[in-house]
C-alpha positions in Angstrom: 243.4 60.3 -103.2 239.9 62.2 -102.8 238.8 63.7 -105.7 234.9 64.7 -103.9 234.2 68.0 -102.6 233.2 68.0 -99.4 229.7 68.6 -98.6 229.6 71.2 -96.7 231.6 73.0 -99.6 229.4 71.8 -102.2 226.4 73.2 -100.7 228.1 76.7 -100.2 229.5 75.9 -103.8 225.6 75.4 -105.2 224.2 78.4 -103.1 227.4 80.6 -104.3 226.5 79.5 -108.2 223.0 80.3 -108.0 223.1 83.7 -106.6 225.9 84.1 -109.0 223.6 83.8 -111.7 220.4 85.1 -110.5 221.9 88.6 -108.4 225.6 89.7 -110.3 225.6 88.1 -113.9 222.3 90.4 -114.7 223.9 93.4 -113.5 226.6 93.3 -116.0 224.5 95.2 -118.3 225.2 98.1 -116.1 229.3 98.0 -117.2 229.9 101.8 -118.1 232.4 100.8 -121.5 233.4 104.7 -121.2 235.1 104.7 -117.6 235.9 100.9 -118.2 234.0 100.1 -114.7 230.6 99.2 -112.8 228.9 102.3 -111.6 229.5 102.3 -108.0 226.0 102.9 -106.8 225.2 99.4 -108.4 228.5 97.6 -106.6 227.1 98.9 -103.4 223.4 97.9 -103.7 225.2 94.4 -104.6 227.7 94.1 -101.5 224.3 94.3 -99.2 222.5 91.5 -101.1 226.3 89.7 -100.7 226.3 90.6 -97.5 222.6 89.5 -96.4 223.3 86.3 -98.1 226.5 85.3 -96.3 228.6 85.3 -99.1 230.9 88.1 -98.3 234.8 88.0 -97.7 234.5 84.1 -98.5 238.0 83.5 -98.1 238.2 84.8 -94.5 237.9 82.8 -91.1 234.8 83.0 -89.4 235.8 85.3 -86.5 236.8 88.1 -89.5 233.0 87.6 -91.0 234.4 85.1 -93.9 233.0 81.4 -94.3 236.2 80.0 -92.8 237.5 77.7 -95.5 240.8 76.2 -96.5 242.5 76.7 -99.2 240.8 73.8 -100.8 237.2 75.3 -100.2 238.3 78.5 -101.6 240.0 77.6 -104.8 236.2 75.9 -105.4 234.1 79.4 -104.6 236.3 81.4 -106.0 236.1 79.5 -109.1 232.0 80.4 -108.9 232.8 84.0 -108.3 234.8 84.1 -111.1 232.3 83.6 -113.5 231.1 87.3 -113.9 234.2 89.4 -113.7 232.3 91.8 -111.6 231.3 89.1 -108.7 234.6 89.3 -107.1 235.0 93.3 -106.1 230.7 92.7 -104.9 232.1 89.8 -102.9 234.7 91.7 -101.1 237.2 89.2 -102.3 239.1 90.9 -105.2 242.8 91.8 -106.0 244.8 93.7 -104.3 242.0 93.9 -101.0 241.7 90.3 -101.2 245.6 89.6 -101.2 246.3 92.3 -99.0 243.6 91.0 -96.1 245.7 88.1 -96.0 249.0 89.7 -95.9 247.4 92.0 -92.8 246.2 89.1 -91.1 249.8 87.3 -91.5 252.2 90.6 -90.5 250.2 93.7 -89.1 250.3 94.4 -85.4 247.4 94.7 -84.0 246.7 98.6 -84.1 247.5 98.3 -87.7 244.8 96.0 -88.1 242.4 98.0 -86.2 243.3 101.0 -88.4 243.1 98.9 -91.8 242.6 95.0 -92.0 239.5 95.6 -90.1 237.4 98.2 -92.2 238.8 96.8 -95.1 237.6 93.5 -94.2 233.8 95.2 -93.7 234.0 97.1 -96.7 234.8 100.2 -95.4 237.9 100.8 -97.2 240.0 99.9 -100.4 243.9 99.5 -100.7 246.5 99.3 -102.9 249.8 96.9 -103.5 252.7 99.2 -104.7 255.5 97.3 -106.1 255.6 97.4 -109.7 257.8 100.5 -110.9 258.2 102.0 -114.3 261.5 101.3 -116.5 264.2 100.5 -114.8 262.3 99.8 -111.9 261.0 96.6 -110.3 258.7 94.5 -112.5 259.5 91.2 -113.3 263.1 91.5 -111.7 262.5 92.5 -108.5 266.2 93.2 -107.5 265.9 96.5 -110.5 263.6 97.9 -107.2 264.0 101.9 -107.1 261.8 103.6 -104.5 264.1 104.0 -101.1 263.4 105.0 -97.6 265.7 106.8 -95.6 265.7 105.9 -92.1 265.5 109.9 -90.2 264.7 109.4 -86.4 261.9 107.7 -85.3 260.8 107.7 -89.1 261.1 106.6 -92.9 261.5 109.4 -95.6 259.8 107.1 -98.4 261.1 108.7 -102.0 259.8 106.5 -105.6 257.4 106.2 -108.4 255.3 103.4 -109.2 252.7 102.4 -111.3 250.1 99.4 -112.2 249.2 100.1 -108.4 245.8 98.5 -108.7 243.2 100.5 -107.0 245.1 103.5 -106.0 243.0 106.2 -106.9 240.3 106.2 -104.0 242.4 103.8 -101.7 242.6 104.5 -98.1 245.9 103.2 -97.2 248.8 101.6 -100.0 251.5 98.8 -99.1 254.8 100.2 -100.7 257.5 98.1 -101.3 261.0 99.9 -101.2 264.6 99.8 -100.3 265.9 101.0 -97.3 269.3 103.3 -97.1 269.9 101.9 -100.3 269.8 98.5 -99.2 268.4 95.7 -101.6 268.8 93.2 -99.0 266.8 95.9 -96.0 263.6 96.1 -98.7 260.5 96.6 -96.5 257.0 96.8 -96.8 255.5 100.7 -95.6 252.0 101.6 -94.8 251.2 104.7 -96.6 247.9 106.6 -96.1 246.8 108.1 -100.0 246.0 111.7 -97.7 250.1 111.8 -96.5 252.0 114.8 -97.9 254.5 114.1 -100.9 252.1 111.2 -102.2 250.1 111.8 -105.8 248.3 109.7 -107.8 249.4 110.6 -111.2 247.3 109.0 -113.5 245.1 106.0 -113.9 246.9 104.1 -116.9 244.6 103.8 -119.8 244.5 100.1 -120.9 243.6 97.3 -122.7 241.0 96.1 -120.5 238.8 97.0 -117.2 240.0 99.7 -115.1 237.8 98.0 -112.2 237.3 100.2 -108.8 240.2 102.8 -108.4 242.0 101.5 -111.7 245.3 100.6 -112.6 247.6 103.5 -111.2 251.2 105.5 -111.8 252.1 106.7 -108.3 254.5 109.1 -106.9 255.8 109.5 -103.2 258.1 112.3 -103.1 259.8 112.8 -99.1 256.7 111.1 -97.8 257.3 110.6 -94.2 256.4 106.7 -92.7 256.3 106.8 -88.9 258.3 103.4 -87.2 254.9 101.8 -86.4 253.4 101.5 -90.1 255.9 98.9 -91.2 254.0 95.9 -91.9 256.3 93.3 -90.4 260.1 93.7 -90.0 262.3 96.1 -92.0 264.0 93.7 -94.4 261.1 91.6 -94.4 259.9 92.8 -97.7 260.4 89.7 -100.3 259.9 87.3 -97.4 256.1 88.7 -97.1 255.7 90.0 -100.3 256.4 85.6 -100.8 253.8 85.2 -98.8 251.4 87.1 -100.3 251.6 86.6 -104.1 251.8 82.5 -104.0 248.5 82.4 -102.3 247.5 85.4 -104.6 248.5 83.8 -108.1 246.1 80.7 -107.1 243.3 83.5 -106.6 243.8 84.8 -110.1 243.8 81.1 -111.4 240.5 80.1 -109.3 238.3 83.3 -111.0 240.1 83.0 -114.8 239.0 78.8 -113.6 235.4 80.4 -113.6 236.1 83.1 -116.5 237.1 80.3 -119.2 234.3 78.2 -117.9 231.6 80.6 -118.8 233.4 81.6 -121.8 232.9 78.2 -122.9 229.6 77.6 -121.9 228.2 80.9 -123.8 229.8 79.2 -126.8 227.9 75.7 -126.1 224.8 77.8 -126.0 225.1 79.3 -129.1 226.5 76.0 -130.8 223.6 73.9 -130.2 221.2 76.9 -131.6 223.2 78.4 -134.9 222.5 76.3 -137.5 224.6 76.3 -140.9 225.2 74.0 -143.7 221.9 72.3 -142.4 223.3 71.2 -139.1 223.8 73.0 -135.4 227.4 73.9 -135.4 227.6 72.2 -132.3 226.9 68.7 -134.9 230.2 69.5 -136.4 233.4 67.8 -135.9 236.0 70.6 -136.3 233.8 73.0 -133.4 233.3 69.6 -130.9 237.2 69.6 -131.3 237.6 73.0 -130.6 235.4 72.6 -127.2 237.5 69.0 -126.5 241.0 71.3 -126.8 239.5 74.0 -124.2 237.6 71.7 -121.9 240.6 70.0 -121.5 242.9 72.8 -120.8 240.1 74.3 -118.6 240.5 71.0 -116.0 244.0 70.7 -116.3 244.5 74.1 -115.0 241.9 73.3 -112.4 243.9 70.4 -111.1 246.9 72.1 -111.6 245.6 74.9 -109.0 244.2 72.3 -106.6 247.2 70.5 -106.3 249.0 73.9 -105.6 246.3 74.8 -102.8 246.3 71.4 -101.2 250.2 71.8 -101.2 249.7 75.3 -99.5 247.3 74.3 -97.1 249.4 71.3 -95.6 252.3 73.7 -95.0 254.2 72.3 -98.0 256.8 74.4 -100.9 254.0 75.0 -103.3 256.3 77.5 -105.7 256.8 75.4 -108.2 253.1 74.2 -108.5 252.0 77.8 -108.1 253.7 78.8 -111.2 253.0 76.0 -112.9 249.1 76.7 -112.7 249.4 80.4 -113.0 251.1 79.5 -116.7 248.6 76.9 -118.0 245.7 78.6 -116.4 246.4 82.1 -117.6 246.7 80.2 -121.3 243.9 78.3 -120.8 241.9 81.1 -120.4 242.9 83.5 -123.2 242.7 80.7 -125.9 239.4 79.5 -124.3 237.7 82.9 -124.9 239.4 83.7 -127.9 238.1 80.0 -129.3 234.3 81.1 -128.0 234.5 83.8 -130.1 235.5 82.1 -132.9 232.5 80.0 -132.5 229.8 82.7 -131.6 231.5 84.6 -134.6 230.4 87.8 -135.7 227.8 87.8 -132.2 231.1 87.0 -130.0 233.0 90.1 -131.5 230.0 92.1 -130.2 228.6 93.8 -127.3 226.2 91.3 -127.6 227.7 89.1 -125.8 230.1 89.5 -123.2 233.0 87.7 -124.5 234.7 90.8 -126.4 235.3 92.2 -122.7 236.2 89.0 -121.2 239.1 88.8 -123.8 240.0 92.6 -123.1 240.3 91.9 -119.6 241.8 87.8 -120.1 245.3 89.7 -121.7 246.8 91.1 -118.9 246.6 87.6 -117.1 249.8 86.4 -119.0 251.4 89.5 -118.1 250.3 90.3 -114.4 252.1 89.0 -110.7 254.6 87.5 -113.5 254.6 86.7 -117.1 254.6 83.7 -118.6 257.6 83.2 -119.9 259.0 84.1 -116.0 257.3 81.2 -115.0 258.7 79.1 -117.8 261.9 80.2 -116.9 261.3 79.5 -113.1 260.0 75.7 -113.7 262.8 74.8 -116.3 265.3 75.9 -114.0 264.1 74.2 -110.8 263.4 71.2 -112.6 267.1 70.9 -114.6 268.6 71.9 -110.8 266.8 68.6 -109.4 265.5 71.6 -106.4 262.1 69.7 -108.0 261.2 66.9 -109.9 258.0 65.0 -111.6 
């Protein structure tokens, strides 16, 4: 077993890290706290210094403009990117666009991906991933799935509301999960374009944390008609890809909250080895070394966790069980890690001095988005006492 990272990913690693910290983590002082996003002008000027330094779409293959690594290689930049919560939208490589290049690339024909993996992989567009509906819709339980099409001719007459539709509002095109005829077992995935009649974007939800480019949306599609040739896929194809998608994109979210808790961590070292109290750096004290022993250790077990799940994935091997596994301890990891680094910064980590009070905003939703926690629990008790896996 080969714990060294290749060199070749190392060096991009290196490279990835500095302009991390030299080019995005600066601009973070540009974070509008009122609309809960980057001003866009500065996301643009970023994506050209990304793009002049070969950074951009990293997890794509060369022949799509990416750096054409494995899942191995990405799970390590990503990690780097993750360090500013910002990085990943500048690097072309965050959720849903990131996810839903790969679900393109895996399903579309190819005049779907001329119309949409292709722009979207140069920038030129955003999308959205519909699935999520409001009570008693689909959210955790995916058979509760509301939104129908109605097969009509040569077309689909798509009818549903959903919400937590990241990026909807200023999308070019939305992936919409419904039923068709009524049929759990026919659910599809549709192609929508955000200019079709019968399609609104309600609201952007207010919320906890960032709203991030085109924010966290409530959606309605009300007789919108779906011509044959924008299903992605096969009708009743729906889970299958939808499978396909959020395994690879659960190890995504655990490669930048990887980066997120690592930072997190390393603002509170900073400070630790300068505060001084009771005549001593904090950082002398026993009780704080513990508290950065507890999250250091969570932080690399996650890690591994994620690897392990990537290197599964990439040899063509059932990675579900690993997958949830990592997106539990990982999504842990990193709320107690920052809320533990503002324990130690104290009353400077509860403030905008620092950027730990938004990390923590936006760290909450990770036990709750592309499946809770306790889901996952659920999931790896069950497969574990049914012997389908085993330690």
């Amino acid at each position: 077993m080969d714990f060294e990272i290749p060199e070749s990913v190392e060096s991009i690693r290196k490279d990835i890290r500095e302009f991390i910290s030299k080019e995005i983590i600066p601009l973070e002082k540009f974070y509008n706290y009122e609309l809960g996003r980057m001003p866009e002008d500065v996301n643009q000027k970023a994506r050209v210094k990304v793009k002049a330094a070969g950074f951009w779409t990293p997890h794509l293959s060369k022949s799509e403009g990416g750096l054409g690594l494995d899942q191995l290689g990405t799970c390590i930049i990503f990690s780097e990117i993750g360090r500013s919560p910002i990085a990943p939208y500048m690097f072309n490589c965050d959720a849903p666009d990131e996810g839903n290049m790969h679900l393109l690339a895996l399903a579309a024909t190819e005049k779907q991906k001329e119309l949409i993996l292709h722009p979207l992989c140069r920038g030129e567009i955003r999308t959205g991933f519909a699935m999520t509906e409001p009570s008693p819709g689909a959210g955790s339980d995916p058979t509760s799935l509301q939104t129908n099409a109605e097969k009509v001719g040569d077309k689909y007459i798509l009818n549903g509301r959903k919400w937590y539709c990241t990026g909807a509002n200023g999308a070019k095109y939305l992936i919409v999960m419904a039923k068709v005829n009524g049929s759990f077992r026919k659910t599809t995935m549709f192609l929508v374009p955000t200019e079709a009649k019968g399609y609104t974007m309600v609201r952007e939800i207010e919320l906890m944390g960032s709203h991030g480019p085109g924010g966290h949306c409530e959606l309605n599609f009300e007789n919108v008609e779906v011509p044959e040739d924008m299903v992605l896929g096969r009708v009743a194809e729906g889970f299958r890809l939808s499978q396909e998608r959020l395994g690879p994109a659960r190890l995504t979210h655990c490669m930048r909250w990887t980066g997120m808790a690592r930072r997190a961590l390393s603002i509170a070292r900073e400070y630790a080895k300068e505060r001084q109290v009771f005549s001593a750096k904090i950082a002398e004290h026993q009780g704080i070394q513990w508290m950065f022993a507890e999250c250091a250790t969570a932080i690399e077990m996650g890690f591994l966790l994620t690897l392990k799940a990537g290197w599964l994935l990439q040899n063509g091997k059932d990675a579900r069980q690993e997958t949830s596994m990592a997106k539990w301890k990982v999504s842990e990891a990193l709320c107690n890690t920052i809320d533990t680094a503002i324990q130690i910064c104290g009353g400077k980590g509860y403030s905008r001095d620092l950027p730990l009070e938004l990390f923590y905003r936006d760290a909450r939703a990770a036990r709750i988005a592309d499946g809770p926690s306790e889901v996952h629990k659920m999931v790896i008790g069950r497969n574990y006492l049914s012997q389908k896996w085993d330690i």
